[in-house]
C-alpha positions in Angstrom: -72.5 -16.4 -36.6 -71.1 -17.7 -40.0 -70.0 -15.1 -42.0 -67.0 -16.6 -43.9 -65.9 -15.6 -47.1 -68.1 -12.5 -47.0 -68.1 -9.2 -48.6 -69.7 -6.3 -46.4 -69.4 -2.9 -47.8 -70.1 -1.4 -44.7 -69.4 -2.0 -40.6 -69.9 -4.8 -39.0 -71.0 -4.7 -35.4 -71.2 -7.0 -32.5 -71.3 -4.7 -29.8 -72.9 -5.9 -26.3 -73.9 -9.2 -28.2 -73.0 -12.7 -26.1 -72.8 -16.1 -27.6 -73.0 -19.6 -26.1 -72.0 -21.5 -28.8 -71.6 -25.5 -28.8 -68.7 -27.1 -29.1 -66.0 -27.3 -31.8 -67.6 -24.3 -33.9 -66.7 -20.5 -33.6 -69.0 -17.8 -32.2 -68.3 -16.1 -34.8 -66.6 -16.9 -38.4 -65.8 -14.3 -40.5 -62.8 -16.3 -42.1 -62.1 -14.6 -45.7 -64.2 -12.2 -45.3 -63.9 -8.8 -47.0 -65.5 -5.9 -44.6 -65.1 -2.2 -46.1 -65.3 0.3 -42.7 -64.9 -1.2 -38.9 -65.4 -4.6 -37.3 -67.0 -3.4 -33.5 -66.6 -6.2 -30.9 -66.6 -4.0 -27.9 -68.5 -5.4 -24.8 -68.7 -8.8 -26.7 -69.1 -12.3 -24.5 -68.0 -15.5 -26.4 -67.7 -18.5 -25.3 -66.0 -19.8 -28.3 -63.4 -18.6 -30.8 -64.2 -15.5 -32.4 -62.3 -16.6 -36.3 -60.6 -14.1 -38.7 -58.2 -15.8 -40.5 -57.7 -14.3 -44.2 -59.9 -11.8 -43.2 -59.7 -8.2 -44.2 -60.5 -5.1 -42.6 -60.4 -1.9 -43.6 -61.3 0.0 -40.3 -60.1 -0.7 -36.9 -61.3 -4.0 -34.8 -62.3 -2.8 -31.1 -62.7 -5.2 -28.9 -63.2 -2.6 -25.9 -64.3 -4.1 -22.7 -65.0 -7.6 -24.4 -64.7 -10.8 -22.9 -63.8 -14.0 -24.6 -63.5 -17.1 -22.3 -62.1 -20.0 -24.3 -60.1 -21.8 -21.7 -56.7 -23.8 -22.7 -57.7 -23.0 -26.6 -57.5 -20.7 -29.3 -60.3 -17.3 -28.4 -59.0 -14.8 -31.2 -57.5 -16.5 -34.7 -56.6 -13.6 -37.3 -53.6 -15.4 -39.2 -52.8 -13.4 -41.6 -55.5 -10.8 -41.3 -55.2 -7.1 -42.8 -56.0 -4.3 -41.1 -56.4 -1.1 -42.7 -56.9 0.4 -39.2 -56.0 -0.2 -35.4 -57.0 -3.5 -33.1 -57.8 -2.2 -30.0 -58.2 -4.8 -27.0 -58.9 -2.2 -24.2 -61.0 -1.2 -21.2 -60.7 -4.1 -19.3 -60.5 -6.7 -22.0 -60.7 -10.1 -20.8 -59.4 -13.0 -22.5 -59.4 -16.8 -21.3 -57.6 -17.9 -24.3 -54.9 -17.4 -26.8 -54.6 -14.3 -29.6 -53.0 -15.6 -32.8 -52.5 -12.9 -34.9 -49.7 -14.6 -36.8 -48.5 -12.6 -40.1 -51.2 -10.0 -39.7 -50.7 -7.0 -41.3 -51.7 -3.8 -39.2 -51.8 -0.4 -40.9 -52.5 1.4 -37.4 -52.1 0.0 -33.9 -52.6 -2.7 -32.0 -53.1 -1.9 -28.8 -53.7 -4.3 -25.3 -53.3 -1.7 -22.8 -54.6 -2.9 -19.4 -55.8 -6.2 -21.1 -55.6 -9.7 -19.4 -54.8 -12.6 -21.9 -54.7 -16.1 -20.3 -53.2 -19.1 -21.6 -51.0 -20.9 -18.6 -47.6 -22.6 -19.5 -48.9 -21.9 -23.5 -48.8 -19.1 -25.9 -51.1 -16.5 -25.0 -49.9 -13.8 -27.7 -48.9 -14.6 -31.0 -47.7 -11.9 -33.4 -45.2 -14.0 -34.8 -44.3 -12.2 -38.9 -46.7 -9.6 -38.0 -46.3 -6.1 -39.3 -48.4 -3.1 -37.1 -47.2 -0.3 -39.2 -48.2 2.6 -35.6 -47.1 0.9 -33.0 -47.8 -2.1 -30.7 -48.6 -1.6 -26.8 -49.6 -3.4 -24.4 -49.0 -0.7 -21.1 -50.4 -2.6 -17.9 -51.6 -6.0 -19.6 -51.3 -9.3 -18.1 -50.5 -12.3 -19.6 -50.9 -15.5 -18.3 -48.6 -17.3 -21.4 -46.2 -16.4 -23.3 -46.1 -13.6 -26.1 -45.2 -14.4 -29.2 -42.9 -11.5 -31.8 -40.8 -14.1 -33.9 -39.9 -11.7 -37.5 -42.7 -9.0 -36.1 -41.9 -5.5 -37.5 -43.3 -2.7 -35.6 -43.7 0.6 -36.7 -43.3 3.8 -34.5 -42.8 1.8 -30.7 -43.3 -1.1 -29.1 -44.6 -0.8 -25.4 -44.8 -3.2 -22.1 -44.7 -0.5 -19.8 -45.8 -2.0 -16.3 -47.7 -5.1 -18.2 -47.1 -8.6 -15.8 -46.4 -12.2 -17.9 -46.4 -14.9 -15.7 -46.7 -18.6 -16.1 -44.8 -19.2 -18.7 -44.4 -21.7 -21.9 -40.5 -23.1 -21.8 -40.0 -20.4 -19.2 -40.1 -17.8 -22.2 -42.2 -14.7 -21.3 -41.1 -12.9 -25.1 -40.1 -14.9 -27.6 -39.0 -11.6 -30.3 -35.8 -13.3 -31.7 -35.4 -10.9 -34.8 -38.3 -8.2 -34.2 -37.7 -4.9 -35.4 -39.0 -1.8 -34.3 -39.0 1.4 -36.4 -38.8 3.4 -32.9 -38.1 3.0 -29.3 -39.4 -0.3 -27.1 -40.3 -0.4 -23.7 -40.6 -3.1 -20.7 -40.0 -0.6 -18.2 -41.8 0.9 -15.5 -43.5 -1.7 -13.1 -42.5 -4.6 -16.1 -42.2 -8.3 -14.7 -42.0 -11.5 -15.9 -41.3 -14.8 -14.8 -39.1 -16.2 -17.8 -37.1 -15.1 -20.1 -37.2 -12.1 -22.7 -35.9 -13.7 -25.6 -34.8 -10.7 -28.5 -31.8 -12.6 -30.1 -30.8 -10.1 -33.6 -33.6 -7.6 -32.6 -33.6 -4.7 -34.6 -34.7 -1.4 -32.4 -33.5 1.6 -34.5 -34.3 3.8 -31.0 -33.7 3.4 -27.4 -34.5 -0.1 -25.4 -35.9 0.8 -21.8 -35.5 -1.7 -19.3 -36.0 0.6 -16.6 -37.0 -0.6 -13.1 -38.0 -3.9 -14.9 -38.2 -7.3 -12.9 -37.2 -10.6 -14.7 -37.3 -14.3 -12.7 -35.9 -16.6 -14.4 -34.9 -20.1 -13.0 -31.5 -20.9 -14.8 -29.8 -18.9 -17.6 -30.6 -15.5 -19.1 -33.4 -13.1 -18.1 -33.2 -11.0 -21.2 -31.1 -11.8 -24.1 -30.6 -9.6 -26.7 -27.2 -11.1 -28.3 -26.7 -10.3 -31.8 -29.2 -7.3 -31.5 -28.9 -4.0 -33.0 -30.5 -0.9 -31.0 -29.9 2.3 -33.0 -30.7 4.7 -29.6 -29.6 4.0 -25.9 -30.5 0.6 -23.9 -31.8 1.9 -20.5 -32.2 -0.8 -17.7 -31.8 1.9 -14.5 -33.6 -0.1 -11.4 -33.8 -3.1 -13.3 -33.7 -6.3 -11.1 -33.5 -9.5 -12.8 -32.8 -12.9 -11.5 -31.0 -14.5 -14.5 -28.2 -12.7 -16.7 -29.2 -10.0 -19.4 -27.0 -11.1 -22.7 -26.0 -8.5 -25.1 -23.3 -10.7 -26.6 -21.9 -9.4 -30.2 -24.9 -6.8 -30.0 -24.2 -3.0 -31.4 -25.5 -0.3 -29.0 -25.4 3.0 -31.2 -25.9 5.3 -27.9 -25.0 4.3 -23.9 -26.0 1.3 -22.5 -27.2 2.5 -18.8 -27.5 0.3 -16.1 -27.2 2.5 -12.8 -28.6 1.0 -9.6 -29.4 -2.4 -11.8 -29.4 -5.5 -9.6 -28.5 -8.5 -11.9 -28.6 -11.7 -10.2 -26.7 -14.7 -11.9 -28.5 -18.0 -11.2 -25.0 -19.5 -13.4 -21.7 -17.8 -13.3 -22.5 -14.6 -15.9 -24.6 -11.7 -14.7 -23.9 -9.2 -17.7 -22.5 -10.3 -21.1 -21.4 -7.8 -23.4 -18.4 -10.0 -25.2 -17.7 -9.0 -28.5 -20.5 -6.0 -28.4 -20.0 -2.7 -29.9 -21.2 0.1 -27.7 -20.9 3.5 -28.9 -22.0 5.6 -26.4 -20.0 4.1 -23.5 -21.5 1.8 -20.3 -22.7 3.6 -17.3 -23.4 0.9 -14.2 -23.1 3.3 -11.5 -25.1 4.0 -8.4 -25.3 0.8 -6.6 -25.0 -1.3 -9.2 -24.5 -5.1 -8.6 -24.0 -8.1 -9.8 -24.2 -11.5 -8.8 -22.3 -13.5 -11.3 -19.4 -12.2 -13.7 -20.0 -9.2 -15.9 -18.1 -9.7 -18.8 -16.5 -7.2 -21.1 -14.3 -9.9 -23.0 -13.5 -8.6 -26.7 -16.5 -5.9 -26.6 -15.7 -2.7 -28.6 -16.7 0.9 -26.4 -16.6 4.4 -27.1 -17.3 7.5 -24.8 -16.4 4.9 -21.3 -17.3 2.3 -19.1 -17.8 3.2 -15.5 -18.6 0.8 -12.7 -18.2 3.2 -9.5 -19.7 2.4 -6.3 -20.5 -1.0 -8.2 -20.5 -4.1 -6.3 -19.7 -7.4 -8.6 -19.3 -11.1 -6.6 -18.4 -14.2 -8.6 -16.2 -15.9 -5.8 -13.1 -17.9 -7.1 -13.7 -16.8 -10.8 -13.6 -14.0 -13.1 -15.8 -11.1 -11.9 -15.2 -8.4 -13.9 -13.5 -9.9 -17.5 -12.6 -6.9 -20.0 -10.0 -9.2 -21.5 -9.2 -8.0 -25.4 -11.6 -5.0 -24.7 -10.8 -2.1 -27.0 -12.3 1.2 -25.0 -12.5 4.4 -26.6 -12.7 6.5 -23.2 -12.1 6.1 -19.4 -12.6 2.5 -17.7 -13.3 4.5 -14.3 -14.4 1.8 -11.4 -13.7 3.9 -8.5 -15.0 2.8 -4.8 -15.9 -0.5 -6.4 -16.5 -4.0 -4.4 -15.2 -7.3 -6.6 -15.2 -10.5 -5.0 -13.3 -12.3 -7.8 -10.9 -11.1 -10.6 -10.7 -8.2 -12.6 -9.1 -9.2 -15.8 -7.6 -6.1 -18.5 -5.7 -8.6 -19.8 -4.8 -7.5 -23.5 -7.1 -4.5 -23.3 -6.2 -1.5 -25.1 -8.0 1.8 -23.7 -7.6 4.9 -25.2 -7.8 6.8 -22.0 -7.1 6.3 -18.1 -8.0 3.4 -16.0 -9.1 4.4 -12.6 -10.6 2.0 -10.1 -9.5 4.5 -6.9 -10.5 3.4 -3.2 -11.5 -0.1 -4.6 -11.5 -3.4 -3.2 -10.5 -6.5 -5.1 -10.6 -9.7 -3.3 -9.2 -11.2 -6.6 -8.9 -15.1 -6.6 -6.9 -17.0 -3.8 -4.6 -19.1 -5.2 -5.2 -22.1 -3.4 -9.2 -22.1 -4.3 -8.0 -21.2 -8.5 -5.8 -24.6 -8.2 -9.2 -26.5 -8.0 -10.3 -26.6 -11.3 -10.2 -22.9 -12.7 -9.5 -22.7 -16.2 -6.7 -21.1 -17.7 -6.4 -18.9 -20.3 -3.0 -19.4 -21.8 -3.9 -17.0 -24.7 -4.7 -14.1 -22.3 -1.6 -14.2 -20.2 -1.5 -17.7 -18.8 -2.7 -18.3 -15.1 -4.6 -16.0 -13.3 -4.7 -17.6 -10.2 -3.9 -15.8 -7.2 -4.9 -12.4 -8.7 -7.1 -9.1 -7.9 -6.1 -7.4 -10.9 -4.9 -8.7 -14.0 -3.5 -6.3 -17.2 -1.1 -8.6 -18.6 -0.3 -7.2 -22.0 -2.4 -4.3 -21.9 -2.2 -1.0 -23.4 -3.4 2.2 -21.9 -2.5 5.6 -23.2 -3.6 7.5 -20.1 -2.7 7.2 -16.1 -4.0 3.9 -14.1 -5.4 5.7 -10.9 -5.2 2.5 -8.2 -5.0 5.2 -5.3 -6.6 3.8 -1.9 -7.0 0.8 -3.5 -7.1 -2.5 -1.9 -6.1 -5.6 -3.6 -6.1 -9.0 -1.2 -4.4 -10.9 -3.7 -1.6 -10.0 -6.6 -2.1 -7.1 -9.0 -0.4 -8.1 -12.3 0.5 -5.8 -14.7 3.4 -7.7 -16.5 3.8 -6.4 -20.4 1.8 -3.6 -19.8 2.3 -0.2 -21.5 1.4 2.6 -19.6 2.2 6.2 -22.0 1.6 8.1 -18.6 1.5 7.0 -14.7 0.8 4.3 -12.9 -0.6 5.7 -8.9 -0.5 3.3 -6.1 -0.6 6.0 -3.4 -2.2 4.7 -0.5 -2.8 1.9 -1.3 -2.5 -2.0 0.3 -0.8 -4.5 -1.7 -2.0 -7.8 0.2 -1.4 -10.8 -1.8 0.7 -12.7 0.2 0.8 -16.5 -2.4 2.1 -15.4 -5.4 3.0 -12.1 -5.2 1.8 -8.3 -4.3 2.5 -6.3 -7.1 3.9 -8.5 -9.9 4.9 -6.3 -12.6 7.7 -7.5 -15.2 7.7 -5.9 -18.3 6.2 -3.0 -17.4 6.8 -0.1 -19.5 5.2 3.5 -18.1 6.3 6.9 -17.4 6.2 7.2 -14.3 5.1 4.9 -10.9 4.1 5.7 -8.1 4.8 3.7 -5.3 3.9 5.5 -1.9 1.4 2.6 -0.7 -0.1 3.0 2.9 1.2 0.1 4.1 4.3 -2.3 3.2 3.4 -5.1 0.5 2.7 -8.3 2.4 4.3 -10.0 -0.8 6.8 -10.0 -3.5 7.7 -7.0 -5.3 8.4 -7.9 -9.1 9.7 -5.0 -11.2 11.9 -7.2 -13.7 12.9 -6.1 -17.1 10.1 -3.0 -16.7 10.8 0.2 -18.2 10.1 3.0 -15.8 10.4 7.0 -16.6 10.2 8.1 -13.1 10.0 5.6 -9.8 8.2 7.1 -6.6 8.8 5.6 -3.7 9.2 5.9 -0.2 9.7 3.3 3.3 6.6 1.8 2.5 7.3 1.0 -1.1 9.0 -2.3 -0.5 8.1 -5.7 1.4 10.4 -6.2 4.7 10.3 -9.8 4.2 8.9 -11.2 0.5 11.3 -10.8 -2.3 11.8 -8.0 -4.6 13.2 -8.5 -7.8 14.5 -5.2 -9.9 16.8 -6.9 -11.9 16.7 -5.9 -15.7 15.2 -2.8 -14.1 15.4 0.7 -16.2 14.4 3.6 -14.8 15.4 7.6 -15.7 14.8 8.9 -12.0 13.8 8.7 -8.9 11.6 10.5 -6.8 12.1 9.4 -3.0 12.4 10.9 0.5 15.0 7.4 1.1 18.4 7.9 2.3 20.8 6.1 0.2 21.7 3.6 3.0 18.0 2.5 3.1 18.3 2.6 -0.8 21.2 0.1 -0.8 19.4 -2.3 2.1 16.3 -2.7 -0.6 19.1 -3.3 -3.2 20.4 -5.9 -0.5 17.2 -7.5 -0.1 16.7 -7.7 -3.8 19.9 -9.4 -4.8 20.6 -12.0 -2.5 22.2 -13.6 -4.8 24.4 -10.9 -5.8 23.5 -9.2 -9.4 25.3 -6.3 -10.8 22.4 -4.5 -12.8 20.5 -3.0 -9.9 23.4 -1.3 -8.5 24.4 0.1 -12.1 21.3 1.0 -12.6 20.9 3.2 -9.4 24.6 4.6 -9.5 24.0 5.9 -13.2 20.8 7.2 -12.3 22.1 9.2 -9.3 24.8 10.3 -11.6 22.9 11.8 -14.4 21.2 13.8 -11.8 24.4 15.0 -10.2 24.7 12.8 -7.2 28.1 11.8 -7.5 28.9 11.1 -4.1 25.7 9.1 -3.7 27.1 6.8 -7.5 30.1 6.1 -6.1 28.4 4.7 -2.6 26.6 2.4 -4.7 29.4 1.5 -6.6 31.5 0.7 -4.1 28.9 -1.6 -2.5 28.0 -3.4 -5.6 31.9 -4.4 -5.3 31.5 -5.4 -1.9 28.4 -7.7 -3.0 30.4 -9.0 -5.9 33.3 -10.2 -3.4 31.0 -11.7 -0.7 29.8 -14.0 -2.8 33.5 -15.5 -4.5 36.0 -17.8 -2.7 37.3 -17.3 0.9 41.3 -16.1 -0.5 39.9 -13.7 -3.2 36.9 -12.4 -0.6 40.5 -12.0 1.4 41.2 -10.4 -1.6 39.0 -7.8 -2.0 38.7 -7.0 1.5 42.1 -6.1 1.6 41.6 -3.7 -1.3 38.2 -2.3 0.6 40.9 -1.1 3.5 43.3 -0.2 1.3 42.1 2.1 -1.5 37.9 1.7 -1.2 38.2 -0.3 -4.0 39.4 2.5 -6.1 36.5 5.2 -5.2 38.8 6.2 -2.1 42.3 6.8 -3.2 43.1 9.4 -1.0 43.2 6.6 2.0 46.2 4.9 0.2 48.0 8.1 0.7 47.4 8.1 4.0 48.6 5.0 4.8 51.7 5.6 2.8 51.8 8.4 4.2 51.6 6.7 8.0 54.1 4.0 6.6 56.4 6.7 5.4 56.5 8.3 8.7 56.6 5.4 10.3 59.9 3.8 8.7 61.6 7.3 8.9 60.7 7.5 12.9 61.9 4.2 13.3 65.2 4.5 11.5 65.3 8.4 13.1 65.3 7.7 16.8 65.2 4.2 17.4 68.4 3.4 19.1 71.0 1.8 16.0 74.0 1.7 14.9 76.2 0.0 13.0 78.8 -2.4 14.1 81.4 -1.9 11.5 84.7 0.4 12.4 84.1 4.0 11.9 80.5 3.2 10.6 78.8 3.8 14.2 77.1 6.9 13.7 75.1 5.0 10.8 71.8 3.4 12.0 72.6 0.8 9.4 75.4 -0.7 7.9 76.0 -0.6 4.2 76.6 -4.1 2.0 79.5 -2.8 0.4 81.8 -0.2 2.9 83.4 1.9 -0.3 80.1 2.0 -2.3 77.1 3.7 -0.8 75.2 6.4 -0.8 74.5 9.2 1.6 72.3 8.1 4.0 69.0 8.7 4.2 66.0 7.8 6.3 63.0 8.9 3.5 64.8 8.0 0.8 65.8 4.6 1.9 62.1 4.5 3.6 60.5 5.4 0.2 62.7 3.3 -2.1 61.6 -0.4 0.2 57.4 1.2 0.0 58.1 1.8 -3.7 58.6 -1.6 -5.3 58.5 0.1 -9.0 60.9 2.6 -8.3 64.5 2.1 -7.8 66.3 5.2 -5.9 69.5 3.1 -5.1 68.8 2.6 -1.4 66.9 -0.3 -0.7 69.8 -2.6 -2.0 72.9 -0.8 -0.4 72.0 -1.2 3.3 71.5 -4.5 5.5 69.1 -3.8 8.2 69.3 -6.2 10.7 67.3 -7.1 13.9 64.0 -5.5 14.1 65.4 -3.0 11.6 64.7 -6.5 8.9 61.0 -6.2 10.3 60.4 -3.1 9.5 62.2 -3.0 6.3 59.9 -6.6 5.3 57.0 -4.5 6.5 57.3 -2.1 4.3 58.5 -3.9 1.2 55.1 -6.1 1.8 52.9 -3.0 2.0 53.9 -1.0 -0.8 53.9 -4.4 -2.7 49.9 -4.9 -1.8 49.5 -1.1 -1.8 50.5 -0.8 -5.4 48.6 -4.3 -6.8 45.7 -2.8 -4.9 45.6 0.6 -6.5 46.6 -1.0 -10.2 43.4 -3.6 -9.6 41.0 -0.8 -8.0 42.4 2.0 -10.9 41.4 -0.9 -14.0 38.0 -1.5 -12.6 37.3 2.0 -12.4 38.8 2.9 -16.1 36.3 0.1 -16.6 33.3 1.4 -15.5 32.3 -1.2 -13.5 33.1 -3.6 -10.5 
């Protein structure tokens, strides 16, 4: 039926009519042509291409129940077409053939509900620069080909609800790179295709349901809507797709939801939101999991991101990357399962971090080595990590209770304005370190793990308000470095002995700062005793490690006077010396030799000049070498009287060095 070109003032109907036409003509041309009301195909059977290119309608085109069987060609051209109504393509609509409605203009609906369209490993759908002013929906369609939506504007919603597109041209099931919809657009429901939904810098200015959709895809992305814009929420709740969904520098003007999705990378990225901008926060909660690394990187989130009960594998690699992500909100991960790291490197979040009762796996170091990148701009290697926030900023707590980490958790350079919680927790990274945390700067940390850290403890140069610890705070074995340390308190149930063995363990090479640390600490809270224990066994450290004759040295000031923190015990051996001496010279059985001098136990130098004697005075003037009382050099003591007399001279000579070195150092202030 020719009709091209041709101006019909009134319907046009084709309704139960079939065609055999030959080959390489149309069943029906109506090219051009200019038709004032409806064009009624409905129940039509056409074995050739049914033409409207350039045509124009003014009613709707119904194609209800028709069948078009065109097989591996063209069965519906409208390039270009206007429609003053609504195409319909429904009740059971068959079509063995392709549908090019290419820069059509539709001022109602097209609609494909429960239509088949089959065009294998072609296009079977083209809309490409169309513009259907109601709406486009195609709820429970199948399409054998891929369906085209290159620059298509759609007015009110766009609608795959529970349609099926299989066998695929390129592997791309929707090819809608820069569509926009005036509304919401769905592919939800019982939605599956095997390829890819391509929707690069799609324009939705309502919500994006994904819901319970499938996507199979055999390498790369399942659904990619990088650059895209969606003015309402992006739901993809129950969504299982084999391939990654790509949302890369994309805004999200409400919450991206992805509870119980199932995203199965067939590379390494599952879910990519770098560099997005998402203001209603992302929800992946319920069972959500991930096969490949979800990535965060740079993104921009308000309202909060929370991954609880998630599960996210990407052995050896990054799992979870938030590096440089700026949240607005809580980054909440609690109960979560990552096999891989979980990099915060450089994030700043307005808010607390919480990822209580999870279990990182992180990235042994010996598998990193092999190849893994490193990403010297986000704090170097992050080998041998669970949990990386190098450099980043959080102004709430980080809640790591009952968290497990098999590998190092790194917060060196962080800033933390409130608490950082490790209670109960297991620090099991064994190659680099267990908690490695220089540079730290938070109010307070809590250290009350479950079990002793099976690694090194690094707390260098970190600012601390408030340190909570108890016995199973510190490694038995792995290092522990503190020093640089500064901390305001401490909150402990530790004794200071076991106090001054961690101090021991962390300095064994003998550094002053952790002991001054801890003895002004215990000061300004009124532990004086407690300051001058540590004190005095920072100055026992400081001798162990010096020469044998001045280790002597010290040692001998230890006995004497504590090093100046026990001066009461060089009283009491002057005191004994004292005694001593005067006993001696008391009882013992002396005398002089000298005529008339017999009742004196010793005899004097010079017979007509000496004075009275006495036993404490002459006693005190040989223990008091700075003191002259006119004794010590007016009698000769002889015999075992010279011992005593050179054992005293010798004490009070090491007693009085001792105190003058002990009373310095403590003038001082230090050891």
């Amino acid at each position: 039926m020719d009709l091209e070109d041709a101006n019909i003032a009134g319907d046009v109907l084709f309704r139960e009519t079939s065609f055999e036409t030959p080959s390489q003509l149309f069943s029906i041309d109506l090219g051009g042509a200019r038709i004032a009301s409806d064009l009624a195909l409905d129940q039509l059977i056409a074995n050739r291409s049914v033409h409207l290119h350039n045509a124009s309608i003014s009613g709707d085109i119904t194609f209800t129940g028709a069948n078009l069987d065109c097989p591996g060609t063209v069965a519906l051209s409208g390039k270009q077409m206007i429609v003053g109504g609504s195409i319909l393509f429904t009740k059971n609509f068959r079509c063995n053939g392709a549908i090019y409605l290419e820069g059509a203009k539709v001022d109602g609906q097209v609609i494909l509900t429960g239509a088949r369209v089959v065009r294998p490993d072609d296009i079977a759908l083209d809309l490409d620069h169309t513009t259907i002013r109601l709406g486009a929906t195609a709820d429970r369609a199948r399409f054998e080909g891929t369906v085209r939506l290159h620059h298509a504007r759609i007015g009110c919603q766009l609608s795959f609800s529970n349609a099926q597109i299989i066998r695929c041209r390129d592997k791309k099931a929707i090819s809608a790179d820069h569509i926009i919809v005036e509304g919401s657009a769905a592919m939800n429901g019982g939605f599956r295709s095997e390829g890819l939904v391509h929707m690069h810098g799609a324009q939705i200015e309502c919500n994006l349901s994904l819901s319970e959709a499938r996507i199979l895809t055999d390498k790369g992305p399942a659904f990619t809507l990088d650059g895209a814009s969606i003015g309402g929420t992006l739901y993809g709740n129950n969504c299982d797709f084999q391939g990654y969904l790509d949302l890369e520098g994309a805004t999200v003007m409400g919450l991206v939801s992805l509870k119980s999705a199932k995203l199965a990378a067939n590379n390494s990225v599952a879910l990519d939101i770098r560099r997005a901008d998402v203001r209603g926060g992302i929800f992946a909660t319920g069972g959500f999991s991930a096969q490949g690394m979800v990535s965060l990187a740079d993104a921009k989130v308000a309202v909060g991101i929370d991954f609880s009960d998630a599960r996210i594998a990407n052995p050896r690699k990054k799992a979870l990357n938030s590096a440089g992500l700026v949240l607005t909100g809580n980054f909440v991960c609690n109960r979560i399962e990552v096999d891989g790291l979980v990099d915060l490197a450089a994030a700043v979040i307005d808010g607390d971090v919480s990822l209580a009762d999870a279990t990182l796996n992180g990235v042994p170091l010996e598998e990193a080595s092999r190849g893994t990148e490193v990403d010297p701009f986000r704090g170097g290697d992050w080998r041998g990590a669970s949990l990386r926030a190098t450099a980043s900023k959080v102004s709430g707590d980080i809640n790591l209770r009952g968290a497990r980490f098999t590998q190092s958790l790194v917060l060196e350079s962080a800033s933390v304005q409130r608490a950082v919680y490790l209670d109960s927790s297991r620090l099991e990274g064994e190659e680099s370190s267990a908690l490695a945390a220089r540079f730290l700067r938070a109010t307070i940390l809590s250290l009350k793990l479950k079990t002793r850290p099976t690694g090194a403890v690094l707390l260098t140069s970190a600012t601390i308000g408030t340190i909570i610890d108890d016995a199973n705070s510190w490694p038995e074995e792995a290092p522990i470095s503190l020093d640089a340390l500064r901390y305001a308190s401490i909150d402990t149930e530790l004794t200071i002995n076991d106090r001054l063995r961690i101090l021991r363990h962390a300095t064994p090479t003998y550094t002053p700062h952790p002991y001054e640390q801890l003895a002004s600490q215990l000061s300004a809270s009124g532990q004086d005793d407690e300051a001058r224990q540590v004190r005095l066994s920072a100055i026992r450290r400081s001798y162990e490690a010096t020469r044998p004759l001045i280790r002597a040295w010290g040692k001998m000031q230890d006995v004497v006077v504590g090093y100046g923190y026990a001066p009461f015990r060089a009283l009491f051996i002057s005191f004994l010396l004292l005694t001593g001496s005067v006993l001696w010279f008391t009882f013992a059985p002396l005398a002089c030799g000298n005529p008339g001098m017999e009742n004196l136990p010793l005899c004097p130098i010079k017979a007509n000049e000496h004075p009275t004697w006495d036993a404490w005075l002459y006693s005190a003037d040989l223990l008091i070498p700075l003191v002259n009382l006119g004794h010590e050099n007016s009698w000769d003591p002889t015999g075992a009287s010279k011992a005593v007399t050179s054992v005293l001279i010798i004490a009070g000579w090491i007693l009085t060095t001792t105190i003058v070195a002990a009373a310095g150092r403590s003038l001082r202030g230090r050891p």
